[in-house]
N, C-alpha and C positions, 0 to 999 in steps of 0.2 A: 635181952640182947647182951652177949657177953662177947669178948676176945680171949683166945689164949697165944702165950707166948709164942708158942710152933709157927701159929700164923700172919706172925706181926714181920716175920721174917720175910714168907712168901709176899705179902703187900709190898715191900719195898720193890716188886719188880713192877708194879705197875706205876704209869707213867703219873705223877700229879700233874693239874691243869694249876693253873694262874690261879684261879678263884678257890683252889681247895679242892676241887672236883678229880674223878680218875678216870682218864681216856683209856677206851681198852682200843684192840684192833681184833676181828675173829670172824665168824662164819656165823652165819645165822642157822638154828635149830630149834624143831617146835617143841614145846613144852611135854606135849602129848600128842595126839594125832593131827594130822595135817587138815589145816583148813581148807576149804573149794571159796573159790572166789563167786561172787551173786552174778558178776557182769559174764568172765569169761571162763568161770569153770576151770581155773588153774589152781594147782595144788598149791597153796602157802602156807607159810608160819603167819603170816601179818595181811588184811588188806584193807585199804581205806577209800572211801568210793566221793566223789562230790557232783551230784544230780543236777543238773539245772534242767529241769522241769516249765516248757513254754504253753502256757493254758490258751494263752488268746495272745496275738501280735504286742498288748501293752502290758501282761501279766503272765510276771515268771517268779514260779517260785525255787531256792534252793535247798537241796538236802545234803547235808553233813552225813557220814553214817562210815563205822569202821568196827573192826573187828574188837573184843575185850577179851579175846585169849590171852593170856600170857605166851611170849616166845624166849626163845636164851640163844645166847653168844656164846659161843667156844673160843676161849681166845687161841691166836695162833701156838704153832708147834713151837714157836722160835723163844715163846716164853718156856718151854719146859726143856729148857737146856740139860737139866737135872736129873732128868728120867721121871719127871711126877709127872702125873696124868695130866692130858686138860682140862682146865680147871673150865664151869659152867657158870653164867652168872644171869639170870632170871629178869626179865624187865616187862612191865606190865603197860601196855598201852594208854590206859586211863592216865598214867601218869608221863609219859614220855611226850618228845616231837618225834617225828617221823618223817622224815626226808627221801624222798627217793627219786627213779625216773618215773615218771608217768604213764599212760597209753589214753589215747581219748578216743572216743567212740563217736561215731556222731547219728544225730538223729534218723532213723529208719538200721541201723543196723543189728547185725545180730545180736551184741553185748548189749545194746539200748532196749531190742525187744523183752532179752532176759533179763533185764532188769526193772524192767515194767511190769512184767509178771511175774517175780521173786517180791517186789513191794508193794504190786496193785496202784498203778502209776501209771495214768490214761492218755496225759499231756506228751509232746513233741521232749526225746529226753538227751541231752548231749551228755556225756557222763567223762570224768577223766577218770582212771582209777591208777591205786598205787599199790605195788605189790614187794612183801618181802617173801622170799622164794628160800627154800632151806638149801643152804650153802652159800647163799652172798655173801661178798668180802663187804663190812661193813665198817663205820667206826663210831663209838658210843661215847657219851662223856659225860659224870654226871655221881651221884653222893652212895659211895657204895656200901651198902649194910649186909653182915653177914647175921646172919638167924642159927641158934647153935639148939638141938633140941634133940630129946632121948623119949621115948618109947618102950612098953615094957617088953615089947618084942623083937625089939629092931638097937642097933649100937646107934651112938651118935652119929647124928646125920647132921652136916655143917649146910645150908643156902644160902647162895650171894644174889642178892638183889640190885640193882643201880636205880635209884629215886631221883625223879625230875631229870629222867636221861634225853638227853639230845644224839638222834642216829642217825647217820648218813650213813650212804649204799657208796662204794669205793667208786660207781660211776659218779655219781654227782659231785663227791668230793673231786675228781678229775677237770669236770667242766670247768673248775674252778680259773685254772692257769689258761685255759683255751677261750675261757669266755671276758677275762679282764683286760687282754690287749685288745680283743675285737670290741670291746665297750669303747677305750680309749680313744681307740683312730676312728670309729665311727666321733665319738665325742668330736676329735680334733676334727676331722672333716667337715662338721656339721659350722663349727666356731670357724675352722676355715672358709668354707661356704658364705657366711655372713658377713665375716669381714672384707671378703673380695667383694659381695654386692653393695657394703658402706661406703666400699672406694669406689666404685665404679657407677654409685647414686651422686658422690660427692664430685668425683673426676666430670663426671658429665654436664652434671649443673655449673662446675666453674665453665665449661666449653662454652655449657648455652648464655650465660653471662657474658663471655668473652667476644660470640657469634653478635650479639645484640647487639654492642659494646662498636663491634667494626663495621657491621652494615646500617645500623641507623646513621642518619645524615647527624651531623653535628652542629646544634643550634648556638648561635650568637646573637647575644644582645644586641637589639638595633635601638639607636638614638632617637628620639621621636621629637622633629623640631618644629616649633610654633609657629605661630604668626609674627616676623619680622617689625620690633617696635623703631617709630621715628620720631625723633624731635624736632621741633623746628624753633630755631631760635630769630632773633631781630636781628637787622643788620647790620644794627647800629652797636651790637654787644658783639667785643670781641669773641674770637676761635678762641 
């Protein structure tokens, strides 16, 4: 793995993250030819399927399962203010996350049935799947290596790879600001909720304490007096 000087220049356009890492921004593009998805038969660069598999009402099994093609980002134009091409940068699934929007399927449907007979899978099957489609705006972040290698037929051919990338699809990254106020007020709602029934448990039981308090009769010690003692003295002893 080597660098040359030429290229230490263009690096400086791309963004560093916090931890060291290089966020890109670009377009999704296959490596090679386009993949067909197992559930619904759509052309992708990327897809990744997760099966839940129901055999009997108490046992369900699940399947993991995604594509290991490599796919590449194109970063945007707005990097090549310069007139240089866009530049490609290669990222292999085995080692990346993959973040996207979903579709789920549910059991007796079409993508369920094609998916039961693409893996020979007999069970009730709810499936979600996730697709990277060529041309999504996405955004990657993650340890970028370039590979610099010569050929006796071919001039040097430079490869950028991004290792241990993180990818999100420009919708998810969206939901982001739409879905953390609706967390919030639901939150605050919920805490609102509770504390109006603390008061309104507490408000009520002083009442019925209060209610008790004024219709019970009000009891008083009573005096409880004996048998009246007498002396009787002589007559002859003075009062």
């Amino acid at each position: 793995m080597t660098r040359t000087l030429a290229r230490i220049g263009e690096d400086r356009q791309l963004a560093p993250a916090r931890n060291g890492n290089v966020r890109l921004a670009g377009q999704v593009a296959c490596a090679g030819e386009p993949l067909r998805s197992p559930v619904s038969g759509t052309p992708c660069a990327y897809w990744r399927l997760r099966i839940v598999e129901e055999l009997e009402p108490t046992l369900r099994l699940v399947h993991e399962i995604a594509s290991t093609e490599a796919f590449e980002v194109i970063e945007t134009a707005a990097r090549a203010d310069d007139g240089a091409a866009a530049r490609r940068v290669r990222i292999s699934p085995g080692s990346a996350e993959v973040q996207g929007i979903s579709i789920f399927h549910r059991p007796g449907s079409a993508g369920a049935r094609a998916a039961g007979e693409h893996f020979e899978l007999s069970g009730a099957l709810g499936i979600e799947e996730t697709l990277l489609h060529p041309g999504d705006a996405i955004f990657a972040e993650g340890v970028l290596e370039e590979l610099d290698g010569a050929g006796p037929f071919r001039a040097t051919q430079r490869e950028r790879e991004l290792v241990g990338a993180l990818v999100r699809t420009a919708d998810r990254a969206s939901l982001a600001p739409v879905l953390l106020p609706w967390a919030l007020g639901t939150a605050a709602a919920l805490l609102g909720g509770v504390g109006m029934a603390a008061w309104a448990a507490s408000h009520f039981h002083w009442l019925a304490r209060v209610h008790d308090a004024v219709v019970s009769p009000v009891t008083t010690p009573t005096l409880e007096m004996g048998p009246l003692g007498s002396t009787r003295r002589h007559f002859s002893q003075p009062e």
